[in-house]
C-alpha positions as CSV (number, residue, x, y, z in Angstrom):
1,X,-3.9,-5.4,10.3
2,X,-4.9,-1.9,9.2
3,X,-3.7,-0.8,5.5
4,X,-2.1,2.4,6.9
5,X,-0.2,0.2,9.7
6,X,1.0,-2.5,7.2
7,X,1.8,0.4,4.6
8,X,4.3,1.7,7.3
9,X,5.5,-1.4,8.9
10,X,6.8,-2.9,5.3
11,X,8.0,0.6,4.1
12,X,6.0,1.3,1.8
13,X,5.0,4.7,3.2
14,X,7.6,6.4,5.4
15,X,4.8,7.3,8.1
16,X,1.7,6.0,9.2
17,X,0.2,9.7,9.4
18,X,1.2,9.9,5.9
19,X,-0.2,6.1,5.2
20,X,-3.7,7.7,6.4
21,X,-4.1,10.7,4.0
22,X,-2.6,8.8,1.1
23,X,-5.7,6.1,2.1
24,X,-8.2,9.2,2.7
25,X,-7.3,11.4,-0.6
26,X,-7.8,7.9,-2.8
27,X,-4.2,7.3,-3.6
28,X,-4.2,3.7,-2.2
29,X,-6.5,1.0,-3.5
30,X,-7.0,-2.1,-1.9
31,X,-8.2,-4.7,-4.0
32,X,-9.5,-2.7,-6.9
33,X,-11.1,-0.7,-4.1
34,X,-10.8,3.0,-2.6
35,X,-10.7,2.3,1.3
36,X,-10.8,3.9,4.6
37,X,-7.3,3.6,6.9
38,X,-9.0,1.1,8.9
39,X,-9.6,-1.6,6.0
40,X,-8.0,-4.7,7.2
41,X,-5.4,-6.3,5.1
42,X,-4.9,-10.0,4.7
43,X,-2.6,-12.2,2.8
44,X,-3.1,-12.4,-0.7
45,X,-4.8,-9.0,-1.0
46,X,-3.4,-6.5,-3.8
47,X,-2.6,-2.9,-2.6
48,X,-2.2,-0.4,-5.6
49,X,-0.5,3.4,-4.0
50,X,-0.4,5.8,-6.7
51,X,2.9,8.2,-6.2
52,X,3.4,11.2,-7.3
53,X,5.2,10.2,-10.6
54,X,5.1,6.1,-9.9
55,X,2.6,3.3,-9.5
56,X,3.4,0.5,-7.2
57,X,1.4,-2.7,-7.4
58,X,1.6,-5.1,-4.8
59,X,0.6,-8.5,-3.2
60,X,0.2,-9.1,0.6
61,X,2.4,-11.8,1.3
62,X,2.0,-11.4,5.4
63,X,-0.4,-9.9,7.4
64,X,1.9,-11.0,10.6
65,X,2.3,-8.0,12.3
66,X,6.0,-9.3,14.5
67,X,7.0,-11.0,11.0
68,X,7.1,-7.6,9.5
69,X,8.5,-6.1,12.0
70,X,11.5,-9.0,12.0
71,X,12.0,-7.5,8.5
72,X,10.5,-10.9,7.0
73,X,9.0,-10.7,3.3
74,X,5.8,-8.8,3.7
75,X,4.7,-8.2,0.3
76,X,5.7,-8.9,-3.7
77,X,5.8,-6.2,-6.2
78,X,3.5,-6.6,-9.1
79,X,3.7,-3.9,-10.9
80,X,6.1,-0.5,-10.8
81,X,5.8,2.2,-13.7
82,X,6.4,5.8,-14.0
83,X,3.6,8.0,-14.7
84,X,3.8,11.4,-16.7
85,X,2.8,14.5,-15.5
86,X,-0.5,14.3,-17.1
87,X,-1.8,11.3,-16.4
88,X,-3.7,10.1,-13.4
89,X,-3.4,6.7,-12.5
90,X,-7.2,6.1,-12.2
């Protein structure tokens, strides 16, 4: 499944459009990694979105397209912090 799909099925992002240029500007990482929308996303892969003023970390636990969408567990958090003003995430 696509990074910006799965970042809007689970609810991560609140629109794919927005899923896209989040992906495009750098603010999502996908496995250590700066991506394109398109990347393909796979169970087990860590996704890192950088917010505003928060950093989510999380692990792929689905890649099942109908299992997200039947609200199932589709990813675990790893990490979740607040970032200050000044500091960029990477």
């Amino acid at each position: 499944m696509r990074i910006d799909r799965f970042l809007k099925l689970s609810r991560l992002v609140k629109r794919r459009t927005i899923a896209a240029e989040m992906v495009e500007v750098g603010a999502v990482r996908l496995n250590g990694r700066t991506v394109k929308p398109s990347a393909d996303v796979k169970s087990g892969d860590a996704i890192e979105i950088a917010f505003p003023r928060r950093l989510l970390a999380v692990e792929v636990q689905t890649d099942d397209e109908a299992a997200i969408k039947r609200r199932e567990i589709s990813f675990r958090v790893t990490e979740d912090r607040v970032i200050e003003a000044c500091e960029k995430p990477w």
